[in-house]
Residue frames as a rotation matrix with the C-alpha (Angstrom) as fourth column:
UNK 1
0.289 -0.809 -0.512 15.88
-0.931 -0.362 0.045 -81.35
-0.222 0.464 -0.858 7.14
UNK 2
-0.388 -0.067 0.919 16.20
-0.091 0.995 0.034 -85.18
-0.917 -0.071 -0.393 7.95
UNK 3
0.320 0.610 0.725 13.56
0.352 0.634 -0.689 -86.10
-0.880 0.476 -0.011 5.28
UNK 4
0.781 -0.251 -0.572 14.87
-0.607 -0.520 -0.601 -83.24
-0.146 0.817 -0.558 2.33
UNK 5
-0.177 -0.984 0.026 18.19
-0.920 0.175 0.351 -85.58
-0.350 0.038 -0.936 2.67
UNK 6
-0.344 -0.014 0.939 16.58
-0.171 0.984 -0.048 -88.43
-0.923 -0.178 -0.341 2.48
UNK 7
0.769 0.631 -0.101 14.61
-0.067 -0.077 -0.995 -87.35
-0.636 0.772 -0.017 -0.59
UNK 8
0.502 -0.583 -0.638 17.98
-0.852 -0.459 -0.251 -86.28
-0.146 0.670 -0.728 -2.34
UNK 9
-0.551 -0.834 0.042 19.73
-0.766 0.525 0.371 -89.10
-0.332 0.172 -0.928 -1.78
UNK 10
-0.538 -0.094 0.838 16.77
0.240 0.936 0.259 -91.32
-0.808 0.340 -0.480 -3.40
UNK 11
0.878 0.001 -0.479 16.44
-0.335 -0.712 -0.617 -88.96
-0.342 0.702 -0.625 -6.17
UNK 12
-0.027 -0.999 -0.031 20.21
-0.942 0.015 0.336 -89.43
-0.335 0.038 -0.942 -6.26
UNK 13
0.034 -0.276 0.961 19.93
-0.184 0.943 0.277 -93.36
-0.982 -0.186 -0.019 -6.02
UNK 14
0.502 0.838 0.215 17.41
0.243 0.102 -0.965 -93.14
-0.830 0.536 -0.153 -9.26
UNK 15
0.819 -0.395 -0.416 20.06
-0.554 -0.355 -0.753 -91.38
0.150 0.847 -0.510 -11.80
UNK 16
-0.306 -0.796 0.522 22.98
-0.828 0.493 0.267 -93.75
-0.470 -0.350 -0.810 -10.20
UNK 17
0.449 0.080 0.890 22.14
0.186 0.966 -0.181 -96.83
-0.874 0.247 0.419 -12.38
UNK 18
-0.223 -0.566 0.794 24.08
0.570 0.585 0.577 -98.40
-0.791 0.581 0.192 -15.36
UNK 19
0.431 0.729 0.532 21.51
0.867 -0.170 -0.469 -96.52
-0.251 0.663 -0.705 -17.52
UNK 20
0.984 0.113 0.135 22.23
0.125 -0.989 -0.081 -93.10
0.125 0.097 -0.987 -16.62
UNK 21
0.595 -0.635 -0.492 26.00
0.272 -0.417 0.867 -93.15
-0.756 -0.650 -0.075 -15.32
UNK 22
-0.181 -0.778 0.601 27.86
0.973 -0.050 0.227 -93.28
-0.146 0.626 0.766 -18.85
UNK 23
0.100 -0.103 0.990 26.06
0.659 -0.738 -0.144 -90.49
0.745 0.667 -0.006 -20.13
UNK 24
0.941 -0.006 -0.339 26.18
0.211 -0.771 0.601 -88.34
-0.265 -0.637 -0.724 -16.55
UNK 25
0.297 -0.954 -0.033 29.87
0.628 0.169 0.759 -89.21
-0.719 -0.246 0.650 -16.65
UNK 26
-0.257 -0.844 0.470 29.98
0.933 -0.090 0.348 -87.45
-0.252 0.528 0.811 -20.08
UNK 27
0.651 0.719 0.245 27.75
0.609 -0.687 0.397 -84.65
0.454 -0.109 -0.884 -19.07
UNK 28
0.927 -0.275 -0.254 30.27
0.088 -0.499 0.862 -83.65
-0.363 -0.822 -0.439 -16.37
UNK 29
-0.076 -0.994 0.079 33.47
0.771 -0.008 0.637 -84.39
-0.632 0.109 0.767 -18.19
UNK 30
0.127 0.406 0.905 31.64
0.837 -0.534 0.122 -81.86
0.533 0.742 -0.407 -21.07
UNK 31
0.878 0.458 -0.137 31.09
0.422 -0.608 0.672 -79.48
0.224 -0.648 -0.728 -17.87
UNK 32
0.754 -0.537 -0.379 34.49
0.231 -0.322 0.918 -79.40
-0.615 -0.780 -0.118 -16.72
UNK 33
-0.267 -0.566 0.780 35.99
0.953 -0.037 0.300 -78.74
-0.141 0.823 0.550 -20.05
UNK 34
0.599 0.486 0.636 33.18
0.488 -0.852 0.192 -75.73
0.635 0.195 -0.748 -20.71
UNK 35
0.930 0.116 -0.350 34.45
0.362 -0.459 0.811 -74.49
-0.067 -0.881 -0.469 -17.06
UNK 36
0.705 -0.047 0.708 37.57
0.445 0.806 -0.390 -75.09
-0.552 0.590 0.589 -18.12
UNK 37
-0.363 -0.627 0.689 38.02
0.926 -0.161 0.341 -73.43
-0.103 0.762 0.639 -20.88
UNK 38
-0.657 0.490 -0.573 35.90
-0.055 -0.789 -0.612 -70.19
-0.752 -0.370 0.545 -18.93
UNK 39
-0.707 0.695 0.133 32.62
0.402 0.241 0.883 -70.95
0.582 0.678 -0.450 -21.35
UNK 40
0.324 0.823 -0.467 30.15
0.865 -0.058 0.498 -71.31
0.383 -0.565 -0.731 -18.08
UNK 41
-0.519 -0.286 -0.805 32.07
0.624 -0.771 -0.129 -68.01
-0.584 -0.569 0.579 -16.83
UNK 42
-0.997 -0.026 -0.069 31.18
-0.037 -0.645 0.763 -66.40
-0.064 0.764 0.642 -20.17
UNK 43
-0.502 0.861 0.087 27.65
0.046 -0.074 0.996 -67.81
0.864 0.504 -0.002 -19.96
UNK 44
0.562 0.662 -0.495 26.73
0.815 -0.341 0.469 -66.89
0.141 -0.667 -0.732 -16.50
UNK 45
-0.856 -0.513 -0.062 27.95
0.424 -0.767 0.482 -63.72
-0.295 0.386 0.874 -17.49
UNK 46
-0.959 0.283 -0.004 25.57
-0.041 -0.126 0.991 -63.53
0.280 0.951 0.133 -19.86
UNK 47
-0.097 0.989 -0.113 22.63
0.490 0.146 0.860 -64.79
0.867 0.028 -0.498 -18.24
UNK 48
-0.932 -0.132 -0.337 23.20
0.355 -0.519 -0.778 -62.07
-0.072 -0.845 0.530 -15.39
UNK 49
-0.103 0.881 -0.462 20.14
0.900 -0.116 -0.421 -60.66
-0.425 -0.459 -0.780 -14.17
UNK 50
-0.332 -0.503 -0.798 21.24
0.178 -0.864 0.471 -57.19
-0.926 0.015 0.376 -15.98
UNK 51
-0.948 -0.273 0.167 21.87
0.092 0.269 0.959 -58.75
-0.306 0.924 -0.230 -19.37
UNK 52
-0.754 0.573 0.322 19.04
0.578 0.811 -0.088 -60.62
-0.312 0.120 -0.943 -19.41
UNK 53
0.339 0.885 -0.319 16.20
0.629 -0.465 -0.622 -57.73
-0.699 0.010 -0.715 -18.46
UNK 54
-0.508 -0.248 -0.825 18.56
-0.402 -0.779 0.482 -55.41
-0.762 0.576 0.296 -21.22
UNK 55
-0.943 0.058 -0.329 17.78
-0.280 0.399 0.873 -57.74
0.181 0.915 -0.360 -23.85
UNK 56
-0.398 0.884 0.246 13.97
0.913 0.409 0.007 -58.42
-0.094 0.227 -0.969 -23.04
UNK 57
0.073 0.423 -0.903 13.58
-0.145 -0.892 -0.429 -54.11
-0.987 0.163 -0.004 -22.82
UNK 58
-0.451 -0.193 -0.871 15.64
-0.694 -0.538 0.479 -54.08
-0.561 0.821 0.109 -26.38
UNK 59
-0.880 0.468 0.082 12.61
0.428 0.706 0.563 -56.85
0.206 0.531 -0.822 -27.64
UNK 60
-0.045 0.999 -0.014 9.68
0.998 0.045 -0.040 -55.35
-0.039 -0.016 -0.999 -26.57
């Protein structure tokens, strides 16, 4: 369990630079707007296990 933490957090380190934080920052501020405004409700909704297999019966 020790080492899986250790992995995440330098996984973690790797997206934590100058490079990547603006656009994470506006990844998540996007996210919490979707949430929000119940979007990611509406689309894990949607991608329910239910939905999903209806719509691959009413394709094939």
């Amino acid at each position: 369990m020790v080492g899986n933490q250790l992995e995440f957090e330098s996984k973690l380190l790797e997206v934590l630079t100058p490079e990547y934080l603006e656009p994470l920052i506006k990844f998540l501020k996007v996210i919490k707007r979707l949430d929000e405004l119940g979007i990611l409700d509406s689309l894990n909704d949607l991608l329910n296990n239910e939905v999903v297999e209806d719509l691959v019966k009413k394709t094939y």
